[in-house]
N, CA, C and O atoms as CSV, one atom per row, in Angstrom:
chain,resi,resn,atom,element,x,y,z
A,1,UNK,N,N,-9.824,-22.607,58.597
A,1,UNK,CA,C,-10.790,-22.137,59.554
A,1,UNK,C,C,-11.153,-20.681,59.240
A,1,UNK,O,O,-10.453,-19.670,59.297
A,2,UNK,N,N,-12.042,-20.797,58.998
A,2,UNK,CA,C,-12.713,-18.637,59.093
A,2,UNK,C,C,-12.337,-18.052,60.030
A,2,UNK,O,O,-12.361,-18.859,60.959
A,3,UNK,N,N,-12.047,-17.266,60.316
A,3,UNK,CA,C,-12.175,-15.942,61.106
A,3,UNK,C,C,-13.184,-15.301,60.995
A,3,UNK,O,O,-13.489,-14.928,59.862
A,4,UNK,N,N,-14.155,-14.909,62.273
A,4,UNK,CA,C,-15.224,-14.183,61.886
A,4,UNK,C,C,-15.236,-13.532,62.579
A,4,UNK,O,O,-15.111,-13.970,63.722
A,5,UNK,N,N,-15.409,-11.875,62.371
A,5,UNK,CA,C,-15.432,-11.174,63.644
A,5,UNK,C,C,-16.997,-10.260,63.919
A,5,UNK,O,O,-17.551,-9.978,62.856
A,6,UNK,N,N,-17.483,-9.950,64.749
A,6,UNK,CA,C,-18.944,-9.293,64.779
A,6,UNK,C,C,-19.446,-9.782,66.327
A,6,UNK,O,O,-19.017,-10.567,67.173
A,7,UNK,N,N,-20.698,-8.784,66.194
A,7,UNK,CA,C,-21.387,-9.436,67.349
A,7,UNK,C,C,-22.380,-10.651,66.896
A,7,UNK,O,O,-22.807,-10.828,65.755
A,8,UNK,N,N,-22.587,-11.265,67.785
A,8,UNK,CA,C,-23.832,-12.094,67.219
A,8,UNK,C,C,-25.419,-11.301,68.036
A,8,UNK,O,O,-25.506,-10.387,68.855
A,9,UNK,N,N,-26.416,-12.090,67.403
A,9,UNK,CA,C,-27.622,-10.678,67.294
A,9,UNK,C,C,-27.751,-10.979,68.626
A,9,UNK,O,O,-27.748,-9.835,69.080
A,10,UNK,N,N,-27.908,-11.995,69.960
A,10,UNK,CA,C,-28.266,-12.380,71.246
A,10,UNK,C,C,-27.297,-11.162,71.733
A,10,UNK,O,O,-27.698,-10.387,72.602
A,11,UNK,N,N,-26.191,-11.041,71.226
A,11,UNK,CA,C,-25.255,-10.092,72.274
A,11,UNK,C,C,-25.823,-8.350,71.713
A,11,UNK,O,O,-25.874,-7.476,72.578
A,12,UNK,N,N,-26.062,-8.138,70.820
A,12,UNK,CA,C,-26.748,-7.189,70.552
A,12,UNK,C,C,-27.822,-6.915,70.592
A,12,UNK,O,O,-28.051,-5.770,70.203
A,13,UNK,N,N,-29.006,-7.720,71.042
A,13,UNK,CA,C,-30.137,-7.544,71.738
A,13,UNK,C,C,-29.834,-7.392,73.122
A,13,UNK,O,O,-30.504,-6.588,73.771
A,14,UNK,N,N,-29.027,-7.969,73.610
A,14,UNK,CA,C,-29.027,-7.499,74.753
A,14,UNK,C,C,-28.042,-6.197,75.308
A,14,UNK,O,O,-27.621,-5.998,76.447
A,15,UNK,N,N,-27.857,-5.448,74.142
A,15,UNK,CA,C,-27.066,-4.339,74.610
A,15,UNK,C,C,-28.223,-3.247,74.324
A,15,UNK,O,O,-28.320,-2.160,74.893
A,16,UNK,N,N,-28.930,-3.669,73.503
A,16,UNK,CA,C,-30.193,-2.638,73.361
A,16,UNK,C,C,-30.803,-2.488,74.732
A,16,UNK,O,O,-30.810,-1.389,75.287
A,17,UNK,N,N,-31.617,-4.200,75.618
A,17,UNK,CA,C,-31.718,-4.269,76.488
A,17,UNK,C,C,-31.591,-3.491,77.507
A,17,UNK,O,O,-32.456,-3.078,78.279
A,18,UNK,N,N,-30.182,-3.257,77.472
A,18,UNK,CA,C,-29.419,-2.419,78.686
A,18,UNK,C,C,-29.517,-1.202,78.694
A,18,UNK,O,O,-29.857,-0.522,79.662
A,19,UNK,N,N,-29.124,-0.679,77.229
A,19,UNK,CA,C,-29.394,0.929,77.187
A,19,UNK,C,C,-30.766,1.341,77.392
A,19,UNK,O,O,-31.004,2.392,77.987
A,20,UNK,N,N,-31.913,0.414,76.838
A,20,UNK,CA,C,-33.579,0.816,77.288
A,20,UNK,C,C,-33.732,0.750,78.702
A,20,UNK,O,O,-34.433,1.597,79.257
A,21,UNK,N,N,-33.290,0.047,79.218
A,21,UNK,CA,C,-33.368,0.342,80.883
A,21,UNK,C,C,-32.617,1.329,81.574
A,21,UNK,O,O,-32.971,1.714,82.688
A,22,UNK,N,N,-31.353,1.878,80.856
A,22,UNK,CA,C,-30.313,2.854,80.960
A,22,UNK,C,C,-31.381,4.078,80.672
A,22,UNK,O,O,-31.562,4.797,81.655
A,23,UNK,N,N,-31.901,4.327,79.833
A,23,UNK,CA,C,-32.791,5.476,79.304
A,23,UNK,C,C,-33.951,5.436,80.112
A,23,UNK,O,O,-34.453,6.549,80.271
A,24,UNK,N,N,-34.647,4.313,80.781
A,24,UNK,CA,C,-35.616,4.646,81.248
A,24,UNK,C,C,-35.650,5.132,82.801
A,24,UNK,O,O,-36.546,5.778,83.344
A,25,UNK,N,N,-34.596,4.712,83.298
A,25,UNK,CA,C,-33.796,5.311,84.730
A,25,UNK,C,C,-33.517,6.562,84.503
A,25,UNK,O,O,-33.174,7.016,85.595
A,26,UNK,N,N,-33.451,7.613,83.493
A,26,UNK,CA,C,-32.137,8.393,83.239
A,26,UNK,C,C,-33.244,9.530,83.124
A,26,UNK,O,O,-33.139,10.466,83.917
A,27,UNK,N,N,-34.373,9.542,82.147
A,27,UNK,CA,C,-35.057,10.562,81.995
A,27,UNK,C,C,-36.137,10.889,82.545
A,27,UNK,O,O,-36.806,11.847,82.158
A,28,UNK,N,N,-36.495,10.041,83.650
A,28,UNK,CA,C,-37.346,10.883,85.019
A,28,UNK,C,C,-36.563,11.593,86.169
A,28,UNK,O,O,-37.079,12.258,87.067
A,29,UNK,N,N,-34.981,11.297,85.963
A,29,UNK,CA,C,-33.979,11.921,87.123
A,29,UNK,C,C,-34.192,13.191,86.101
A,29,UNK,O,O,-34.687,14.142,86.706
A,30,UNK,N,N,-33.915,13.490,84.523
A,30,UNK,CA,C,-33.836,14.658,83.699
A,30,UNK,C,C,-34.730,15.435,84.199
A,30,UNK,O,O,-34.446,16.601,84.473
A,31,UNK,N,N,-36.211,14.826,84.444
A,31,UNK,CA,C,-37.784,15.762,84.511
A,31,UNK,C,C,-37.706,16.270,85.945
A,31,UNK,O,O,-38.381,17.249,86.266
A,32,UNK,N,N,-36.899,15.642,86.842
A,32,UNK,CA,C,-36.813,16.178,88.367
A,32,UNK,C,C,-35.870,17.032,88.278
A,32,UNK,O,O,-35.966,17.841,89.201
A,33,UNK,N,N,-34.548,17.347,87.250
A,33,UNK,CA,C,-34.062,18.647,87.561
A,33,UNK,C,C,-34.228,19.284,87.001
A,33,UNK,O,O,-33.473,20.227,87.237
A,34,UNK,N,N,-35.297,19.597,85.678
A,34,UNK,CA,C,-35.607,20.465,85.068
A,34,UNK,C,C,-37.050,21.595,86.297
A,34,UNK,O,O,-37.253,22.809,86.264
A,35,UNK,N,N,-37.595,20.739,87.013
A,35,UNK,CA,C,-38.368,21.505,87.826
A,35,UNK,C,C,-37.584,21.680,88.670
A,35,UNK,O,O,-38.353,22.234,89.456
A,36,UNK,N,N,-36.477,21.663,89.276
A,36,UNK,CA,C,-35.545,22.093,90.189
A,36,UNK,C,C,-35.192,23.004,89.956
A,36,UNK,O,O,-35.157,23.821,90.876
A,37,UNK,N,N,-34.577,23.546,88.204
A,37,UNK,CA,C,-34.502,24.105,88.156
A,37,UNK,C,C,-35.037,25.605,87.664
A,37,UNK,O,O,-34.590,26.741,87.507
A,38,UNK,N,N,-36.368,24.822,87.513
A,38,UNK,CA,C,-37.423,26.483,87.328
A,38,UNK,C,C,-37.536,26.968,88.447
A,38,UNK,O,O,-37.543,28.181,88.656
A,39,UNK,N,N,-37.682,25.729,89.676
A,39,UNK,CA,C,-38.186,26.264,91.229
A,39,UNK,C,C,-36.815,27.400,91.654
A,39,UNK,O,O,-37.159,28.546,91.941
A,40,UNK,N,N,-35.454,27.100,91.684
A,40,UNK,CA,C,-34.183,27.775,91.864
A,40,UNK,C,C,-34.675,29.419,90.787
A,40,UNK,O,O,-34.793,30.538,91.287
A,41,UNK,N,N,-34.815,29.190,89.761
A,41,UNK,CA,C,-34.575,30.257,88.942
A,41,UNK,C,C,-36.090,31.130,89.248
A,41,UNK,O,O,-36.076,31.721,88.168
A,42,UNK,N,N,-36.747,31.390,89.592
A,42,UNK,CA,C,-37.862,31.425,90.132
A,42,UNK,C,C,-37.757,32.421,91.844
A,42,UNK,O,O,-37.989,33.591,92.148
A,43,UNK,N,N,-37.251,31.098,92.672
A,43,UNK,CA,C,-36.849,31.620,93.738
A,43,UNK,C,C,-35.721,33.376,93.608
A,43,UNK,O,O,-36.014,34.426,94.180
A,44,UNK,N,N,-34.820,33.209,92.943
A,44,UNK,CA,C,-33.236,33.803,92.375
A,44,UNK,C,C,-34.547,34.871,91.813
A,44,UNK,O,O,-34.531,35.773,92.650
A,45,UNK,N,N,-35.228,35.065,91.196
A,45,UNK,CA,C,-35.787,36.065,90.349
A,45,UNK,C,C,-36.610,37.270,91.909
A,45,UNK,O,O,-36.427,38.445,92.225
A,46,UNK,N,N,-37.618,35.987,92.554
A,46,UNK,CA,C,-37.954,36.734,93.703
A,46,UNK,C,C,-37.321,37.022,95.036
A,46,UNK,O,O,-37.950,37.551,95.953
A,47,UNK,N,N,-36.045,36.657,95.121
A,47,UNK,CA,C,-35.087,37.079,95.845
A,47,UNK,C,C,-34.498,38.940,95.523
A,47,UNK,O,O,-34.219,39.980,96.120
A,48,UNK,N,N,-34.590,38.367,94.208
A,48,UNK,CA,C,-34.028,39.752,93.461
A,48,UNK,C,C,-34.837,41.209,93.752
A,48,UNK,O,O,-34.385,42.304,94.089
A,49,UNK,N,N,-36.277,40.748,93.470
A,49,UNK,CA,C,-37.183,41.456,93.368
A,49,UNK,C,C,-37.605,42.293,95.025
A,49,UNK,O,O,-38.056,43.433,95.140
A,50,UNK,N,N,-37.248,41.185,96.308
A,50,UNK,CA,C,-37.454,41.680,96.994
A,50,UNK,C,C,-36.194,42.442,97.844
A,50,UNK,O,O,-36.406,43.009,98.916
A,51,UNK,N,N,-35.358,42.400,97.449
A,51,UNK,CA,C,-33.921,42.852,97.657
A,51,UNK,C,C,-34.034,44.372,97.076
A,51,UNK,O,O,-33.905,45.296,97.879
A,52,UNK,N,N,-34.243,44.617,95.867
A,52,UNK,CA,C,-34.520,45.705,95.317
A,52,UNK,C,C,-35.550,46.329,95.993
A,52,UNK,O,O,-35.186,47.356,96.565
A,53,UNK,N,N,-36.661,46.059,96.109
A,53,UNK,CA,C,-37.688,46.726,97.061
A,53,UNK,C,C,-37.056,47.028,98.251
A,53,UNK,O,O,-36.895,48.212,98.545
A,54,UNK,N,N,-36.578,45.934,99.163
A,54,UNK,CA,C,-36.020,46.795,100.513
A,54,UNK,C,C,-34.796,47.953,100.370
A,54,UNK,O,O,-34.651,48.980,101.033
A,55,UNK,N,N,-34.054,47.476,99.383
A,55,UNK,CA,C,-33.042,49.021,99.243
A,55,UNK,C,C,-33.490,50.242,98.707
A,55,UNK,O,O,-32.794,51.253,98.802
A,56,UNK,N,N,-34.668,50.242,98.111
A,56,UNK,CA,C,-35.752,51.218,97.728
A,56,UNK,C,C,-36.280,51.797,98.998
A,56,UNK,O,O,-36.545,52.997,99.075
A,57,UNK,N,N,-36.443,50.939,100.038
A,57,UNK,CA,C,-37.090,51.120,101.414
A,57,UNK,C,C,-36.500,52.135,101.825
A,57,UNK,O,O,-36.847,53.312,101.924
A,58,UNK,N,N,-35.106,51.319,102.178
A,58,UNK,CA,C,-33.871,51.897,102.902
A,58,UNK,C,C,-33.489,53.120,102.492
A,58,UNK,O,O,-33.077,54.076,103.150
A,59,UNK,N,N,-33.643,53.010,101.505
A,59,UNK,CA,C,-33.062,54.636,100.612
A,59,UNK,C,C,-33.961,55.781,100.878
A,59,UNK,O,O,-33.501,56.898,101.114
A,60,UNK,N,N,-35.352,55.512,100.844
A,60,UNK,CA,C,-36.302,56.400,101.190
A,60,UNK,C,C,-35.999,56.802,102.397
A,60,UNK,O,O,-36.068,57.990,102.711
A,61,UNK,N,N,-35.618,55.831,103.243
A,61,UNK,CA,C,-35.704,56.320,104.724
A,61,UNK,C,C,-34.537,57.377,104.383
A,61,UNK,O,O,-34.821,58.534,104.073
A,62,UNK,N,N,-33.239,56.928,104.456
A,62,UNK,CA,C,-31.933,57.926,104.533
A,62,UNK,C,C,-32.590,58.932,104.040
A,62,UNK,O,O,-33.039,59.866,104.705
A,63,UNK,N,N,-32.704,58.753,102.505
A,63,UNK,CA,C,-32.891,60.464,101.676
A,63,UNK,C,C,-33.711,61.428,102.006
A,63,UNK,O,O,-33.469,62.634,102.017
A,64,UNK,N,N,-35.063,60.678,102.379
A,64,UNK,CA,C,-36.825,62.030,102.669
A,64,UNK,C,C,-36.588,61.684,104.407
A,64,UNK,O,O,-37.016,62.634,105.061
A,65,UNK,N,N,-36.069,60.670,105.213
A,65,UNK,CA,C,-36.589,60.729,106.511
A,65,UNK,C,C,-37.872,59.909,106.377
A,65,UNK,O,O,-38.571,60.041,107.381
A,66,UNK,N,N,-38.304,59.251,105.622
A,66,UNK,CA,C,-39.733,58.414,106.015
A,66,UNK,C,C,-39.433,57.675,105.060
A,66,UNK,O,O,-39.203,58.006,103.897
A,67,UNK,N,N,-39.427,56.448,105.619
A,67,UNK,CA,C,-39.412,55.394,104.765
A,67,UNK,C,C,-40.862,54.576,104.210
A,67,UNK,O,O,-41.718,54.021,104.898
A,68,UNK,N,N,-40.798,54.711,102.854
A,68,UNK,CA,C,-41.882,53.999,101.966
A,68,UNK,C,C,-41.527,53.291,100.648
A,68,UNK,O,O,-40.713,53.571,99.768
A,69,UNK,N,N,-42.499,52.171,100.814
A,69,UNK,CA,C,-41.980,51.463,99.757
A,69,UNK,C,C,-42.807,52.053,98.562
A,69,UNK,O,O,-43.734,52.858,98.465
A,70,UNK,N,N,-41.706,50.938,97.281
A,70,UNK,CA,C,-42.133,51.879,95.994
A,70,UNK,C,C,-43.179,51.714,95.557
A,70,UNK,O,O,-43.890,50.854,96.079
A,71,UNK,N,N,-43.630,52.425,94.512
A,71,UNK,CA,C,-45.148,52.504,94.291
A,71,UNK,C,C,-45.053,51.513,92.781
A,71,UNK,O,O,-44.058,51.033,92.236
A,72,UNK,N,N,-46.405,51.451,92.421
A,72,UNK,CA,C,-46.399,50.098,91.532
A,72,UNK,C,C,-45.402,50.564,90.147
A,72,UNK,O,O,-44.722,49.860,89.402
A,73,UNK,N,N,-45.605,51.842,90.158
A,73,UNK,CA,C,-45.110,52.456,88.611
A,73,UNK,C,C,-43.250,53.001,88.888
A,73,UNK,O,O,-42.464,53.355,88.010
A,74,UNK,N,N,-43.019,52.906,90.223
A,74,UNK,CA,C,-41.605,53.174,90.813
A,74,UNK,C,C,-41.194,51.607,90.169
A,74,UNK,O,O,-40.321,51.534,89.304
A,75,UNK,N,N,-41.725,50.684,90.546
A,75,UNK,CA,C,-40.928,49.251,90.726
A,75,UNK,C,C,-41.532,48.585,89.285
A,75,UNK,O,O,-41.197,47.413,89.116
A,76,UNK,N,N,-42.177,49.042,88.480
A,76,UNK,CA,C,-42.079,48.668,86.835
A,76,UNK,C,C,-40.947,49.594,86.042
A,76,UNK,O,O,-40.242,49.128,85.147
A,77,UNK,N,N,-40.889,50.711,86.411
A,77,UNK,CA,C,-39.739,51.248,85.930
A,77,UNK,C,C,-38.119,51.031,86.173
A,77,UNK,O,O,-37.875,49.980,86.766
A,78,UNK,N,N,-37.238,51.641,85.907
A,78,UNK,CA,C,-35.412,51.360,86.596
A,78,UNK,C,C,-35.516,52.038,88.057
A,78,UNK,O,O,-34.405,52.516,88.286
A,79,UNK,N,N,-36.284,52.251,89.012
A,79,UNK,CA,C,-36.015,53.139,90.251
A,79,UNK,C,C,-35.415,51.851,91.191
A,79,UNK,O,O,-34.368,51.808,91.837
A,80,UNK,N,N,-36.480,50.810,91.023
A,80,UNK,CA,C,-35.661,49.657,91.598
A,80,UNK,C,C,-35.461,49.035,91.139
A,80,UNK,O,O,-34.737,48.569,92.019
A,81,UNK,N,N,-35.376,48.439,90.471
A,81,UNK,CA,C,-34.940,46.857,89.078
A,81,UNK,C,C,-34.109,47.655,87.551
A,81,UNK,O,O,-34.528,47.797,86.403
A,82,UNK,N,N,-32.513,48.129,88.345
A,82,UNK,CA,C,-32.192,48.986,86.842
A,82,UNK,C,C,-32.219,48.427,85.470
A,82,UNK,O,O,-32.199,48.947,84.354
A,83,UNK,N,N,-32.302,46.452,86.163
A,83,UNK,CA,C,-32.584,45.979,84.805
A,83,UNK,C,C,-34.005,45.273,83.747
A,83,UNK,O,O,-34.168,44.587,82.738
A,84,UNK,N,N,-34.715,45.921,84.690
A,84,UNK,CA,C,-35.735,46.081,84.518
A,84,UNK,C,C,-36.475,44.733,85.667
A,84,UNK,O,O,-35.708,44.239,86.493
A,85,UNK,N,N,-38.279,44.133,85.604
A,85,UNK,CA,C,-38.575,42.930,86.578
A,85,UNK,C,C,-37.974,41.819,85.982
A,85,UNK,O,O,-37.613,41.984,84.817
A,86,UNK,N,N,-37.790,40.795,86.463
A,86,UNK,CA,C,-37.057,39.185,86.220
A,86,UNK,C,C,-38.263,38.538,85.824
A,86,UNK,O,O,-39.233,39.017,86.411
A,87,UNK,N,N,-38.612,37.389,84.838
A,87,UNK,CA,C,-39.341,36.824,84.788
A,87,UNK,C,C,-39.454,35.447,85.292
A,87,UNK,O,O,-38.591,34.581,85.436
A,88,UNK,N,N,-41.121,35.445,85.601
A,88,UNK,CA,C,-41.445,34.588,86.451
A,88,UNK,C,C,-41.447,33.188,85.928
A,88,UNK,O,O,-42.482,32.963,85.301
A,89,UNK,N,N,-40.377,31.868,85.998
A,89,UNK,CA,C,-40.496,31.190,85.289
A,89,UNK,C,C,-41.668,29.850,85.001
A,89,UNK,O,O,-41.431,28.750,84.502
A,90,UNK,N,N,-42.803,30.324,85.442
A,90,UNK,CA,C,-43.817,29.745,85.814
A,90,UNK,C,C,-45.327,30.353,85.247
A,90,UNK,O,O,-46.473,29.937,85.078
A,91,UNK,N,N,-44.590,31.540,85.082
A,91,UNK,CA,C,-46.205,32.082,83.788
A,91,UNK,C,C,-46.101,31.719,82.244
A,91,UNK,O,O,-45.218,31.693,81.387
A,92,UNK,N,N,-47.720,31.403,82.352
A,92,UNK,CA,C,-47.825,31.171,81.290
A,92,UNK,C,C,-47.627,31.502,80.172
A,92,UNK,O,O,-47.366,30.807,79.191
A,93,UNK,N,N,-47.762,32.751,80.287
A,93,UNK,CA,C,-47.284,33.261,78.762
A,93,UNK,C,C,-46.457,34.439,79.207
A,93,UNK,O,O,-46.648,35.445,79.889
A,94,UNK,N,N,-45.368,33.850,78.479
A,94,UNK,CA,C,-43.644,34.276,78.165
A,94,UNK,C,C,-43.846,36.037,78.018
A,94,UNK,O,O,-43.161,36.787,78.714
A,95,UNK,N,N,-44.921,36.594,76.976
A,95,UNK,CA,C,-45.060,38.015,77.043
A,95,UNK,C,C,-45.153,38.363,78.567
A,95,UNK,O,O,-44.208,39.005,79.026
A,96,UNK,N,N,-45.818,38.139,79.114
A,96,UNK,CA,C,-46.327,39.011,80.613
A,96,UNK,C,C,-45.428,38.718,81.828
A,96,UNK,O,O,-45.233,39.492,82.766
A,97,UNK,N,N,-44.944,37.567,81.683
A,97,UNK,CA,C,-44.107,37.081,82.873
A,97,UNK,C,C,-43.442,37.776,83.728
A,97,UNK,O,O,-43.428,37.710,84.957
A,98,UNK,N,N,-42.536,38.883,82.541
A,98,UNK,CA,C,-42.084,39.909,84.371
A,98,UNK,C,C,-43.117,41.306,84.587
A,98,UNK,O,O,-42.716,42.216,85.312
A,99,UNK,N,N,-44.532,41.404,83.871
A,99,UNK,CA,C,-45.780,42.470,84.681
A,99,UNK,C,C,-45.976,42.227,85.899
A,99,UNK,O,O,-45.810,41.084,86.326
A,100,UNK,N,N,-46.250,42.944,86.464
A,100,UNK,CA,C,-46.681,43.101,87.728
A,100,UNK,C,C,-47.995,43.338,87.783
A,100,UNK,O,O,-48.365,43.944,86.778
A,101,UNK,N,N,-49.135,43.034,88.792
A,101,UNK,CA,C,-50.069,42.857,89.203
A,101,UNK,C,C,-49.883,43.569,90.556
A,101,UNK,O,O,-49.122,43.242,91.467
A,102,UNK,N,N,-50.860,44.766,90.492
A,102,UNK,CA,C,-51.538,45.703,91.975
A,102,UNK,C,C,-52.233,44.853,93.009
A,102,UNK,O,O,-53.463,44.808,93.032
A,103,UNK,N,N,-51.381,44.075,93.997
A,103,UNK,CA,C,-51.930,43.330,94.933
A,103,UNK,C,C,-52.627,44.179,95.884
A,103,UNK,O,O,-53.280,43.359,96.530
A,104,UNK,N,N,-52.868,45.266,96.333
A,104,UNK,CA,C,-53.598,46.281,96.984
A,104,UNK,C,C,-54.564,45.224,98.222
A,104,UNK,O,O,-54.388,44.806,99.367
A,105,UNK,N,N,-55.578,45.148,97.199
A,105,UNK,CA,C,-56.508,44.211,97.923
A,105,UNK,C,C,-56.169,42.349,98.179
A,105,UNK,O,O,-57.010,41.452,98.237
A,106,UNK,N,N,-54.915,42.254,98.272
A,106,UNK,CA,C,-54.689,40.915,98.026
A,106,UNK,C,C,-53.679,40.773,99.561
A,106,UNK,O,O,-52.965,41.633,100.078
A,107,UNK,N,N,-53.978,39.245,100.039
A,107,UNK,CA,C,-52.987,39.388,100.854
A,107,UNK,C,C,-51.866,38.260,100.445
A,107,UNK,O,O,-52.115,37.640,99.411
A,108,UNK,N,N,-50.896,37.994,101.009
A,108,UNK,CA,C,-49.800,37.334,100.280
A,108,UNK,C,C,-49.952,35.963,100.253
A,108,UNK,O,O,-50.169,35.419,101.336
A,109,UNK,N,N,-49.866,35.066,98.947
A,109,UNK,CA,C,-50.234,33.674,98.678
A,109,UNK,C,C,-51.254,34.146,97.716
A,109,UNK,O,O,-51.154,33.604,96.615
A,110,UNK,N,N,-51.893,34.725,97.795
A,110,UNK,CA,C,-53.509,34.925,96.665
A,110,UNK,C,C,-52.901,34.748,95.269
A,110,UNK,O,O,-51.912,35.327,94.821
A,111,UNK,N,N,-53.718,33.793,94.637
A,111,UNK,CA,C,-53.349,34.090,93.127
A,111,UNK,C,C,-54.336,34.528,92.774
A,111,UNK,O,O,-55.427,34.513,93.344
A,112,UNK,N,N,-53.877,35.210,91.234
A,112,UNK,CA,C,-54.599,35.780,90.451
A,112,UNK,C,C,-55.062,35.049,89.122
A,112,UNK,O,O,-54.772,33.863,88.958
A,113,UNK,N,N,-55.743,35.719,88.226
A,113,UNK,CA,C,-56.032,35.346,87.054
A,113,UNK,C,C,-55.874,36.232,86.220
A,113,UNK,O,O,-56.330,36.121,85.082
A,114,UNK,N,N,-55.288,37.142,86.574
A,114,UNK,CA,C,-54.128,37.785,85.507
A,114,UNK,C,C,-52.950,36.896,84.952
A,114,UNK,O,O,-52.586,35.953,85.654
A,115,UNK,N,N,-52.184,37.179,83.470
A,115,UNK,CA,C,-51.263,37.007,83.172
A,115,UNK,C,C,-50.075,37.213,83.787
A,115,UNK,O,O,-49.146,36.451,83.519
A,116,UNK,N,N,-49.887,38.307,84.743
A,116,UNK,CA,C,-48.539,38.670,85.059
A,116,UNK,C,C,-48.016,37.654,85.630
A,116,UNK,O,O,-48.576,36.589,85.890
A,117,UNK,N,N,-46.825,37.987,85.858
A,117,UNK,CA,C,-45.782,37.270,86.773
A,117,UNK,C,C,-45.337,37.185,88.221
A,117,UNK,O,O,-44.697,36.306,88.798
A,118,UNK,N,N,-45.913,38.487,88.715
A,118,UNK,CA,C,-45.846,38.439,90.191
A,118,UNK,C,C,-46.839,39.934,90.589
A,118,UNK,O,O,-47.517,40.753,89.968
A,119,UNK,N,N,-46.469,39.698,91.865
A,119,UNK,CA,C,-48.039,40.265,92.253
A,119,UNK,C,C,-47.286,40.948,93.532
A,119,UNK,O,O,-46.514,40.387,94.309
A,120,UNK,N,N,-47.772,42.478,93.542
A,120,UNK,CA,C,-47.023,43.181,94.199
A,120,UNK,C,C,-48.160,43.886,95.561
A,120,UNK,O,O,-49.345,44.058,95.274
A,121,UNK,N,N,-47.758,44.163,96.673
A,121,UNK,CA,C,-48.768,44.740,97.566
A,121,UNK,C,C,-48.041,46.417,98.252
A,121,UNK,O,O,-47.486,46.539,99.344
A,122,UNK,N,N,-48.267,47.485,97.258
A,122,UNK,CA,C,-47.413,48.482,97.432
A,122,UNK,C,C,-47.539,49.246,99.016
A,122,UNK,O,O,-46.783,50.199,99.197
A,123,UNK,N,N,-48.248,48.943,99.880
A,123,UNK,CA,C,-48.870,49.245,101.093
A,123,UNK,C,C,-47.577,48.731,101.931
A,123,UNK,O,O,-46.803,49.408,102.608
A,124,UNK,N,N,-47.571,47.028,101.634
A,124,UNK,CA,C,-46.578,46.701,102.409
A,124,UNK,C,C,-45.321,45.794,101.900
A,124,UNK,O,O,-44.691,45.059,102.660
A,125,UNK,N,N,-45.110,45.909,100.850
A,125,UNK,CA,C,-44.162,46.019,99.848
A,125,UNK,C,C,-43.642,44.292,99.719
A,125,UNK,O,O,-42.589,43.772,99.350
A,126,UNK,N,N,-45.053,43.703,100.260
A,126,UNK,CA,C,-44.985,42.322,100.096
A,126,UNK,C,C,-44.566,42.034,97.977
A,126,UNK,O,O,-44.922,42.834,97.112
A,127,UNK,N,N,-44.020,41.122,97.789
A,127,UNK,CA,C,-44.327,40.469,96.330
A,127,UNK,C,C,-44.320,39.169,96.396
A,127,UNK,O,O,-43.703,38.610,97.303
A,128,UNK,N,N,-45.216,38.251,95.152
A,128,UNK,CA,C,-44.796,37.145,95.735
A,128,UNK,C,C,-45.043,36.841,93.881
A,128,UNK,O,O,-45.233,37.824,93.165
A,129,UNK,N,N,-45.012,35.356,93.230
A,129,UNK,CA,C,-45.436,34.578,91.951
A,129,UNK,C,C,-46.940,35.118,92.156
A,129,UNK,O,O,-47.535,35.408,93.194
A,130,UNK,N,N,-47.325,35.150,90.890
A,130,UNK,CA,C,-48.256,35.447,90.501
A,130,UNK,C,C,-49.176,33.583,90.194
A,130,UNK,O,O,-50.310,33.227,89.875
A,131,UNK,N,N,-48.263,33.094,90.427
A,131,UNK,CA,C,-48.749,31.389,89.320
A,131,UNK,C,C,-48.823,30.514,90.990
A,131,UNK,O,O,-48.467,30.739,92.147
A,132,UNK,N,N,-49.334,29.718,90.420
A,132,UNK,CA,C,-49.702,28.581,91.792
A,132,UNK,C,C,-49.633,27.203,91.417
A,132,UNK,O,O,-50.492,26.406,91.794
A,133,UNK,N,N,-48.258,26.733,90.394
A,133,UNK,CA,C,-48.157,25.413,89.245
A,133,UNK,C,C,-47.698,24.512,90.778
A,133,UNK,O,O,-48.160,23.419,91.105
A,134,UNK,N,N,-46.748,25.269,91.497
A,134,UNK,CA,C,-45.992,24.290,92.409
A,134,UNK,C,C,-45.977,24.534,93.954
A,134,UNK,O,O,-45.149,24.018,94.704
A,135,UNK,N,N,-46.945,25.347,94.336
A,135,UNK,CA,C,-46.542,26.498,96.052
A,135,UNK,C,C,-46.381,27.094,95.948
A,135,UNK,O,O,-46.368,27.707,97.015
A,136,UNK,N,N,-45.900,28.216,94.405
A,136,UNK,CA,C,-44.947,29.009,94.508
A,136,UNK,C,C,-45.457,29.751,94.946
A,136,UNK,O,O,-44.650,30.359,95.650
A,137,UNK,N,N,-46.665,30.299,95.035
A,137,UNK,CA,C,-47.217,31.558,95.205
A,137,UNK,C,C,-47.295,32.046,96.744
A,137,UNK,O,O,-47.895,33.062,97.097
A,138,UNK,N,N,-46.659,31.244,97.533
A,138,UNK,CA,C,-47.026,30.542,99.158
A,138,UNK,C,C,-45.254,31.319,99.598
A,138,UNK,O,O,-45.106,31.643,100.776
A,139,UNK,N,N,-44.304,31.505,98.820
A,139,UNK,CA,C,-42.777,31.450,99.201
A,139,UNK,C,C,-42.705,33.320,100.147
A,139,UNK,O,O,-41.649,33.727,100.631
């Protein structure tokens, strides 16, 4: 009698089977946490940004007695962000992402059609995304 050992091809078609349905379940859960996690890293960047601005606030007040927020060229430099702005993970192009944009005339939610990355209103020390791919610009 032979001994034969192997799969036969029915049992190996159907293991292909399984893994193509395994893969096709698997990499639209991948594409939902990859925007999870731009939206998180994103959020974490403008958390940062506005954290730094209010201790900029705060500090003004203690040190001069009048508290004001920083001015556009205070908060591109180390006065508040010693490590410099966070980039916005939602602009388009990777160069500009952590510029800032003079929201002056803008009120908060407005996008722009600038490159930058976020969009600053030095009056009232609003910031918000500069990009509008997902709401963000709305947070």
């Amino acid at each position: 009698m032979l001994n034969q050992k192997g799969f036969t091809l029915i049992e190996l078609v159907i293991i292909i089977v399984i893994l193509g349905i395994l893969a096709a379940v698997a990499i639209p859960q991948y594409k939902d946490l990859s925007s999870d996690a731009k939206e998180a890293s994103c959020r974490s960047s403008l958390g940062a940004l506005k954290s730094g601005i209010t201790i900029f606030y705060a500090n003004a007040a203690v040190s001069t007695g009048t508290a004001s927020w920083p001015s556009l060229a205070e908060l591109r430099g180390t006065d508040v962000m010693a490590h410099g702005i966070p980039k916005n993970p939602y602009a388009a192009v990777s160069d500009s992402a952590d510029d800032i944009f003079d929201g002056s005339a803008l009120t908060k939610g407005d996008s722009i059609t600038s490159n930058a990355g976020w969009v600053y209103n030095p009056t009232t020390g609003e910031i918000w995304p500069a990009t509008f791919a997902s709401g963000e610009n709305r947070w």
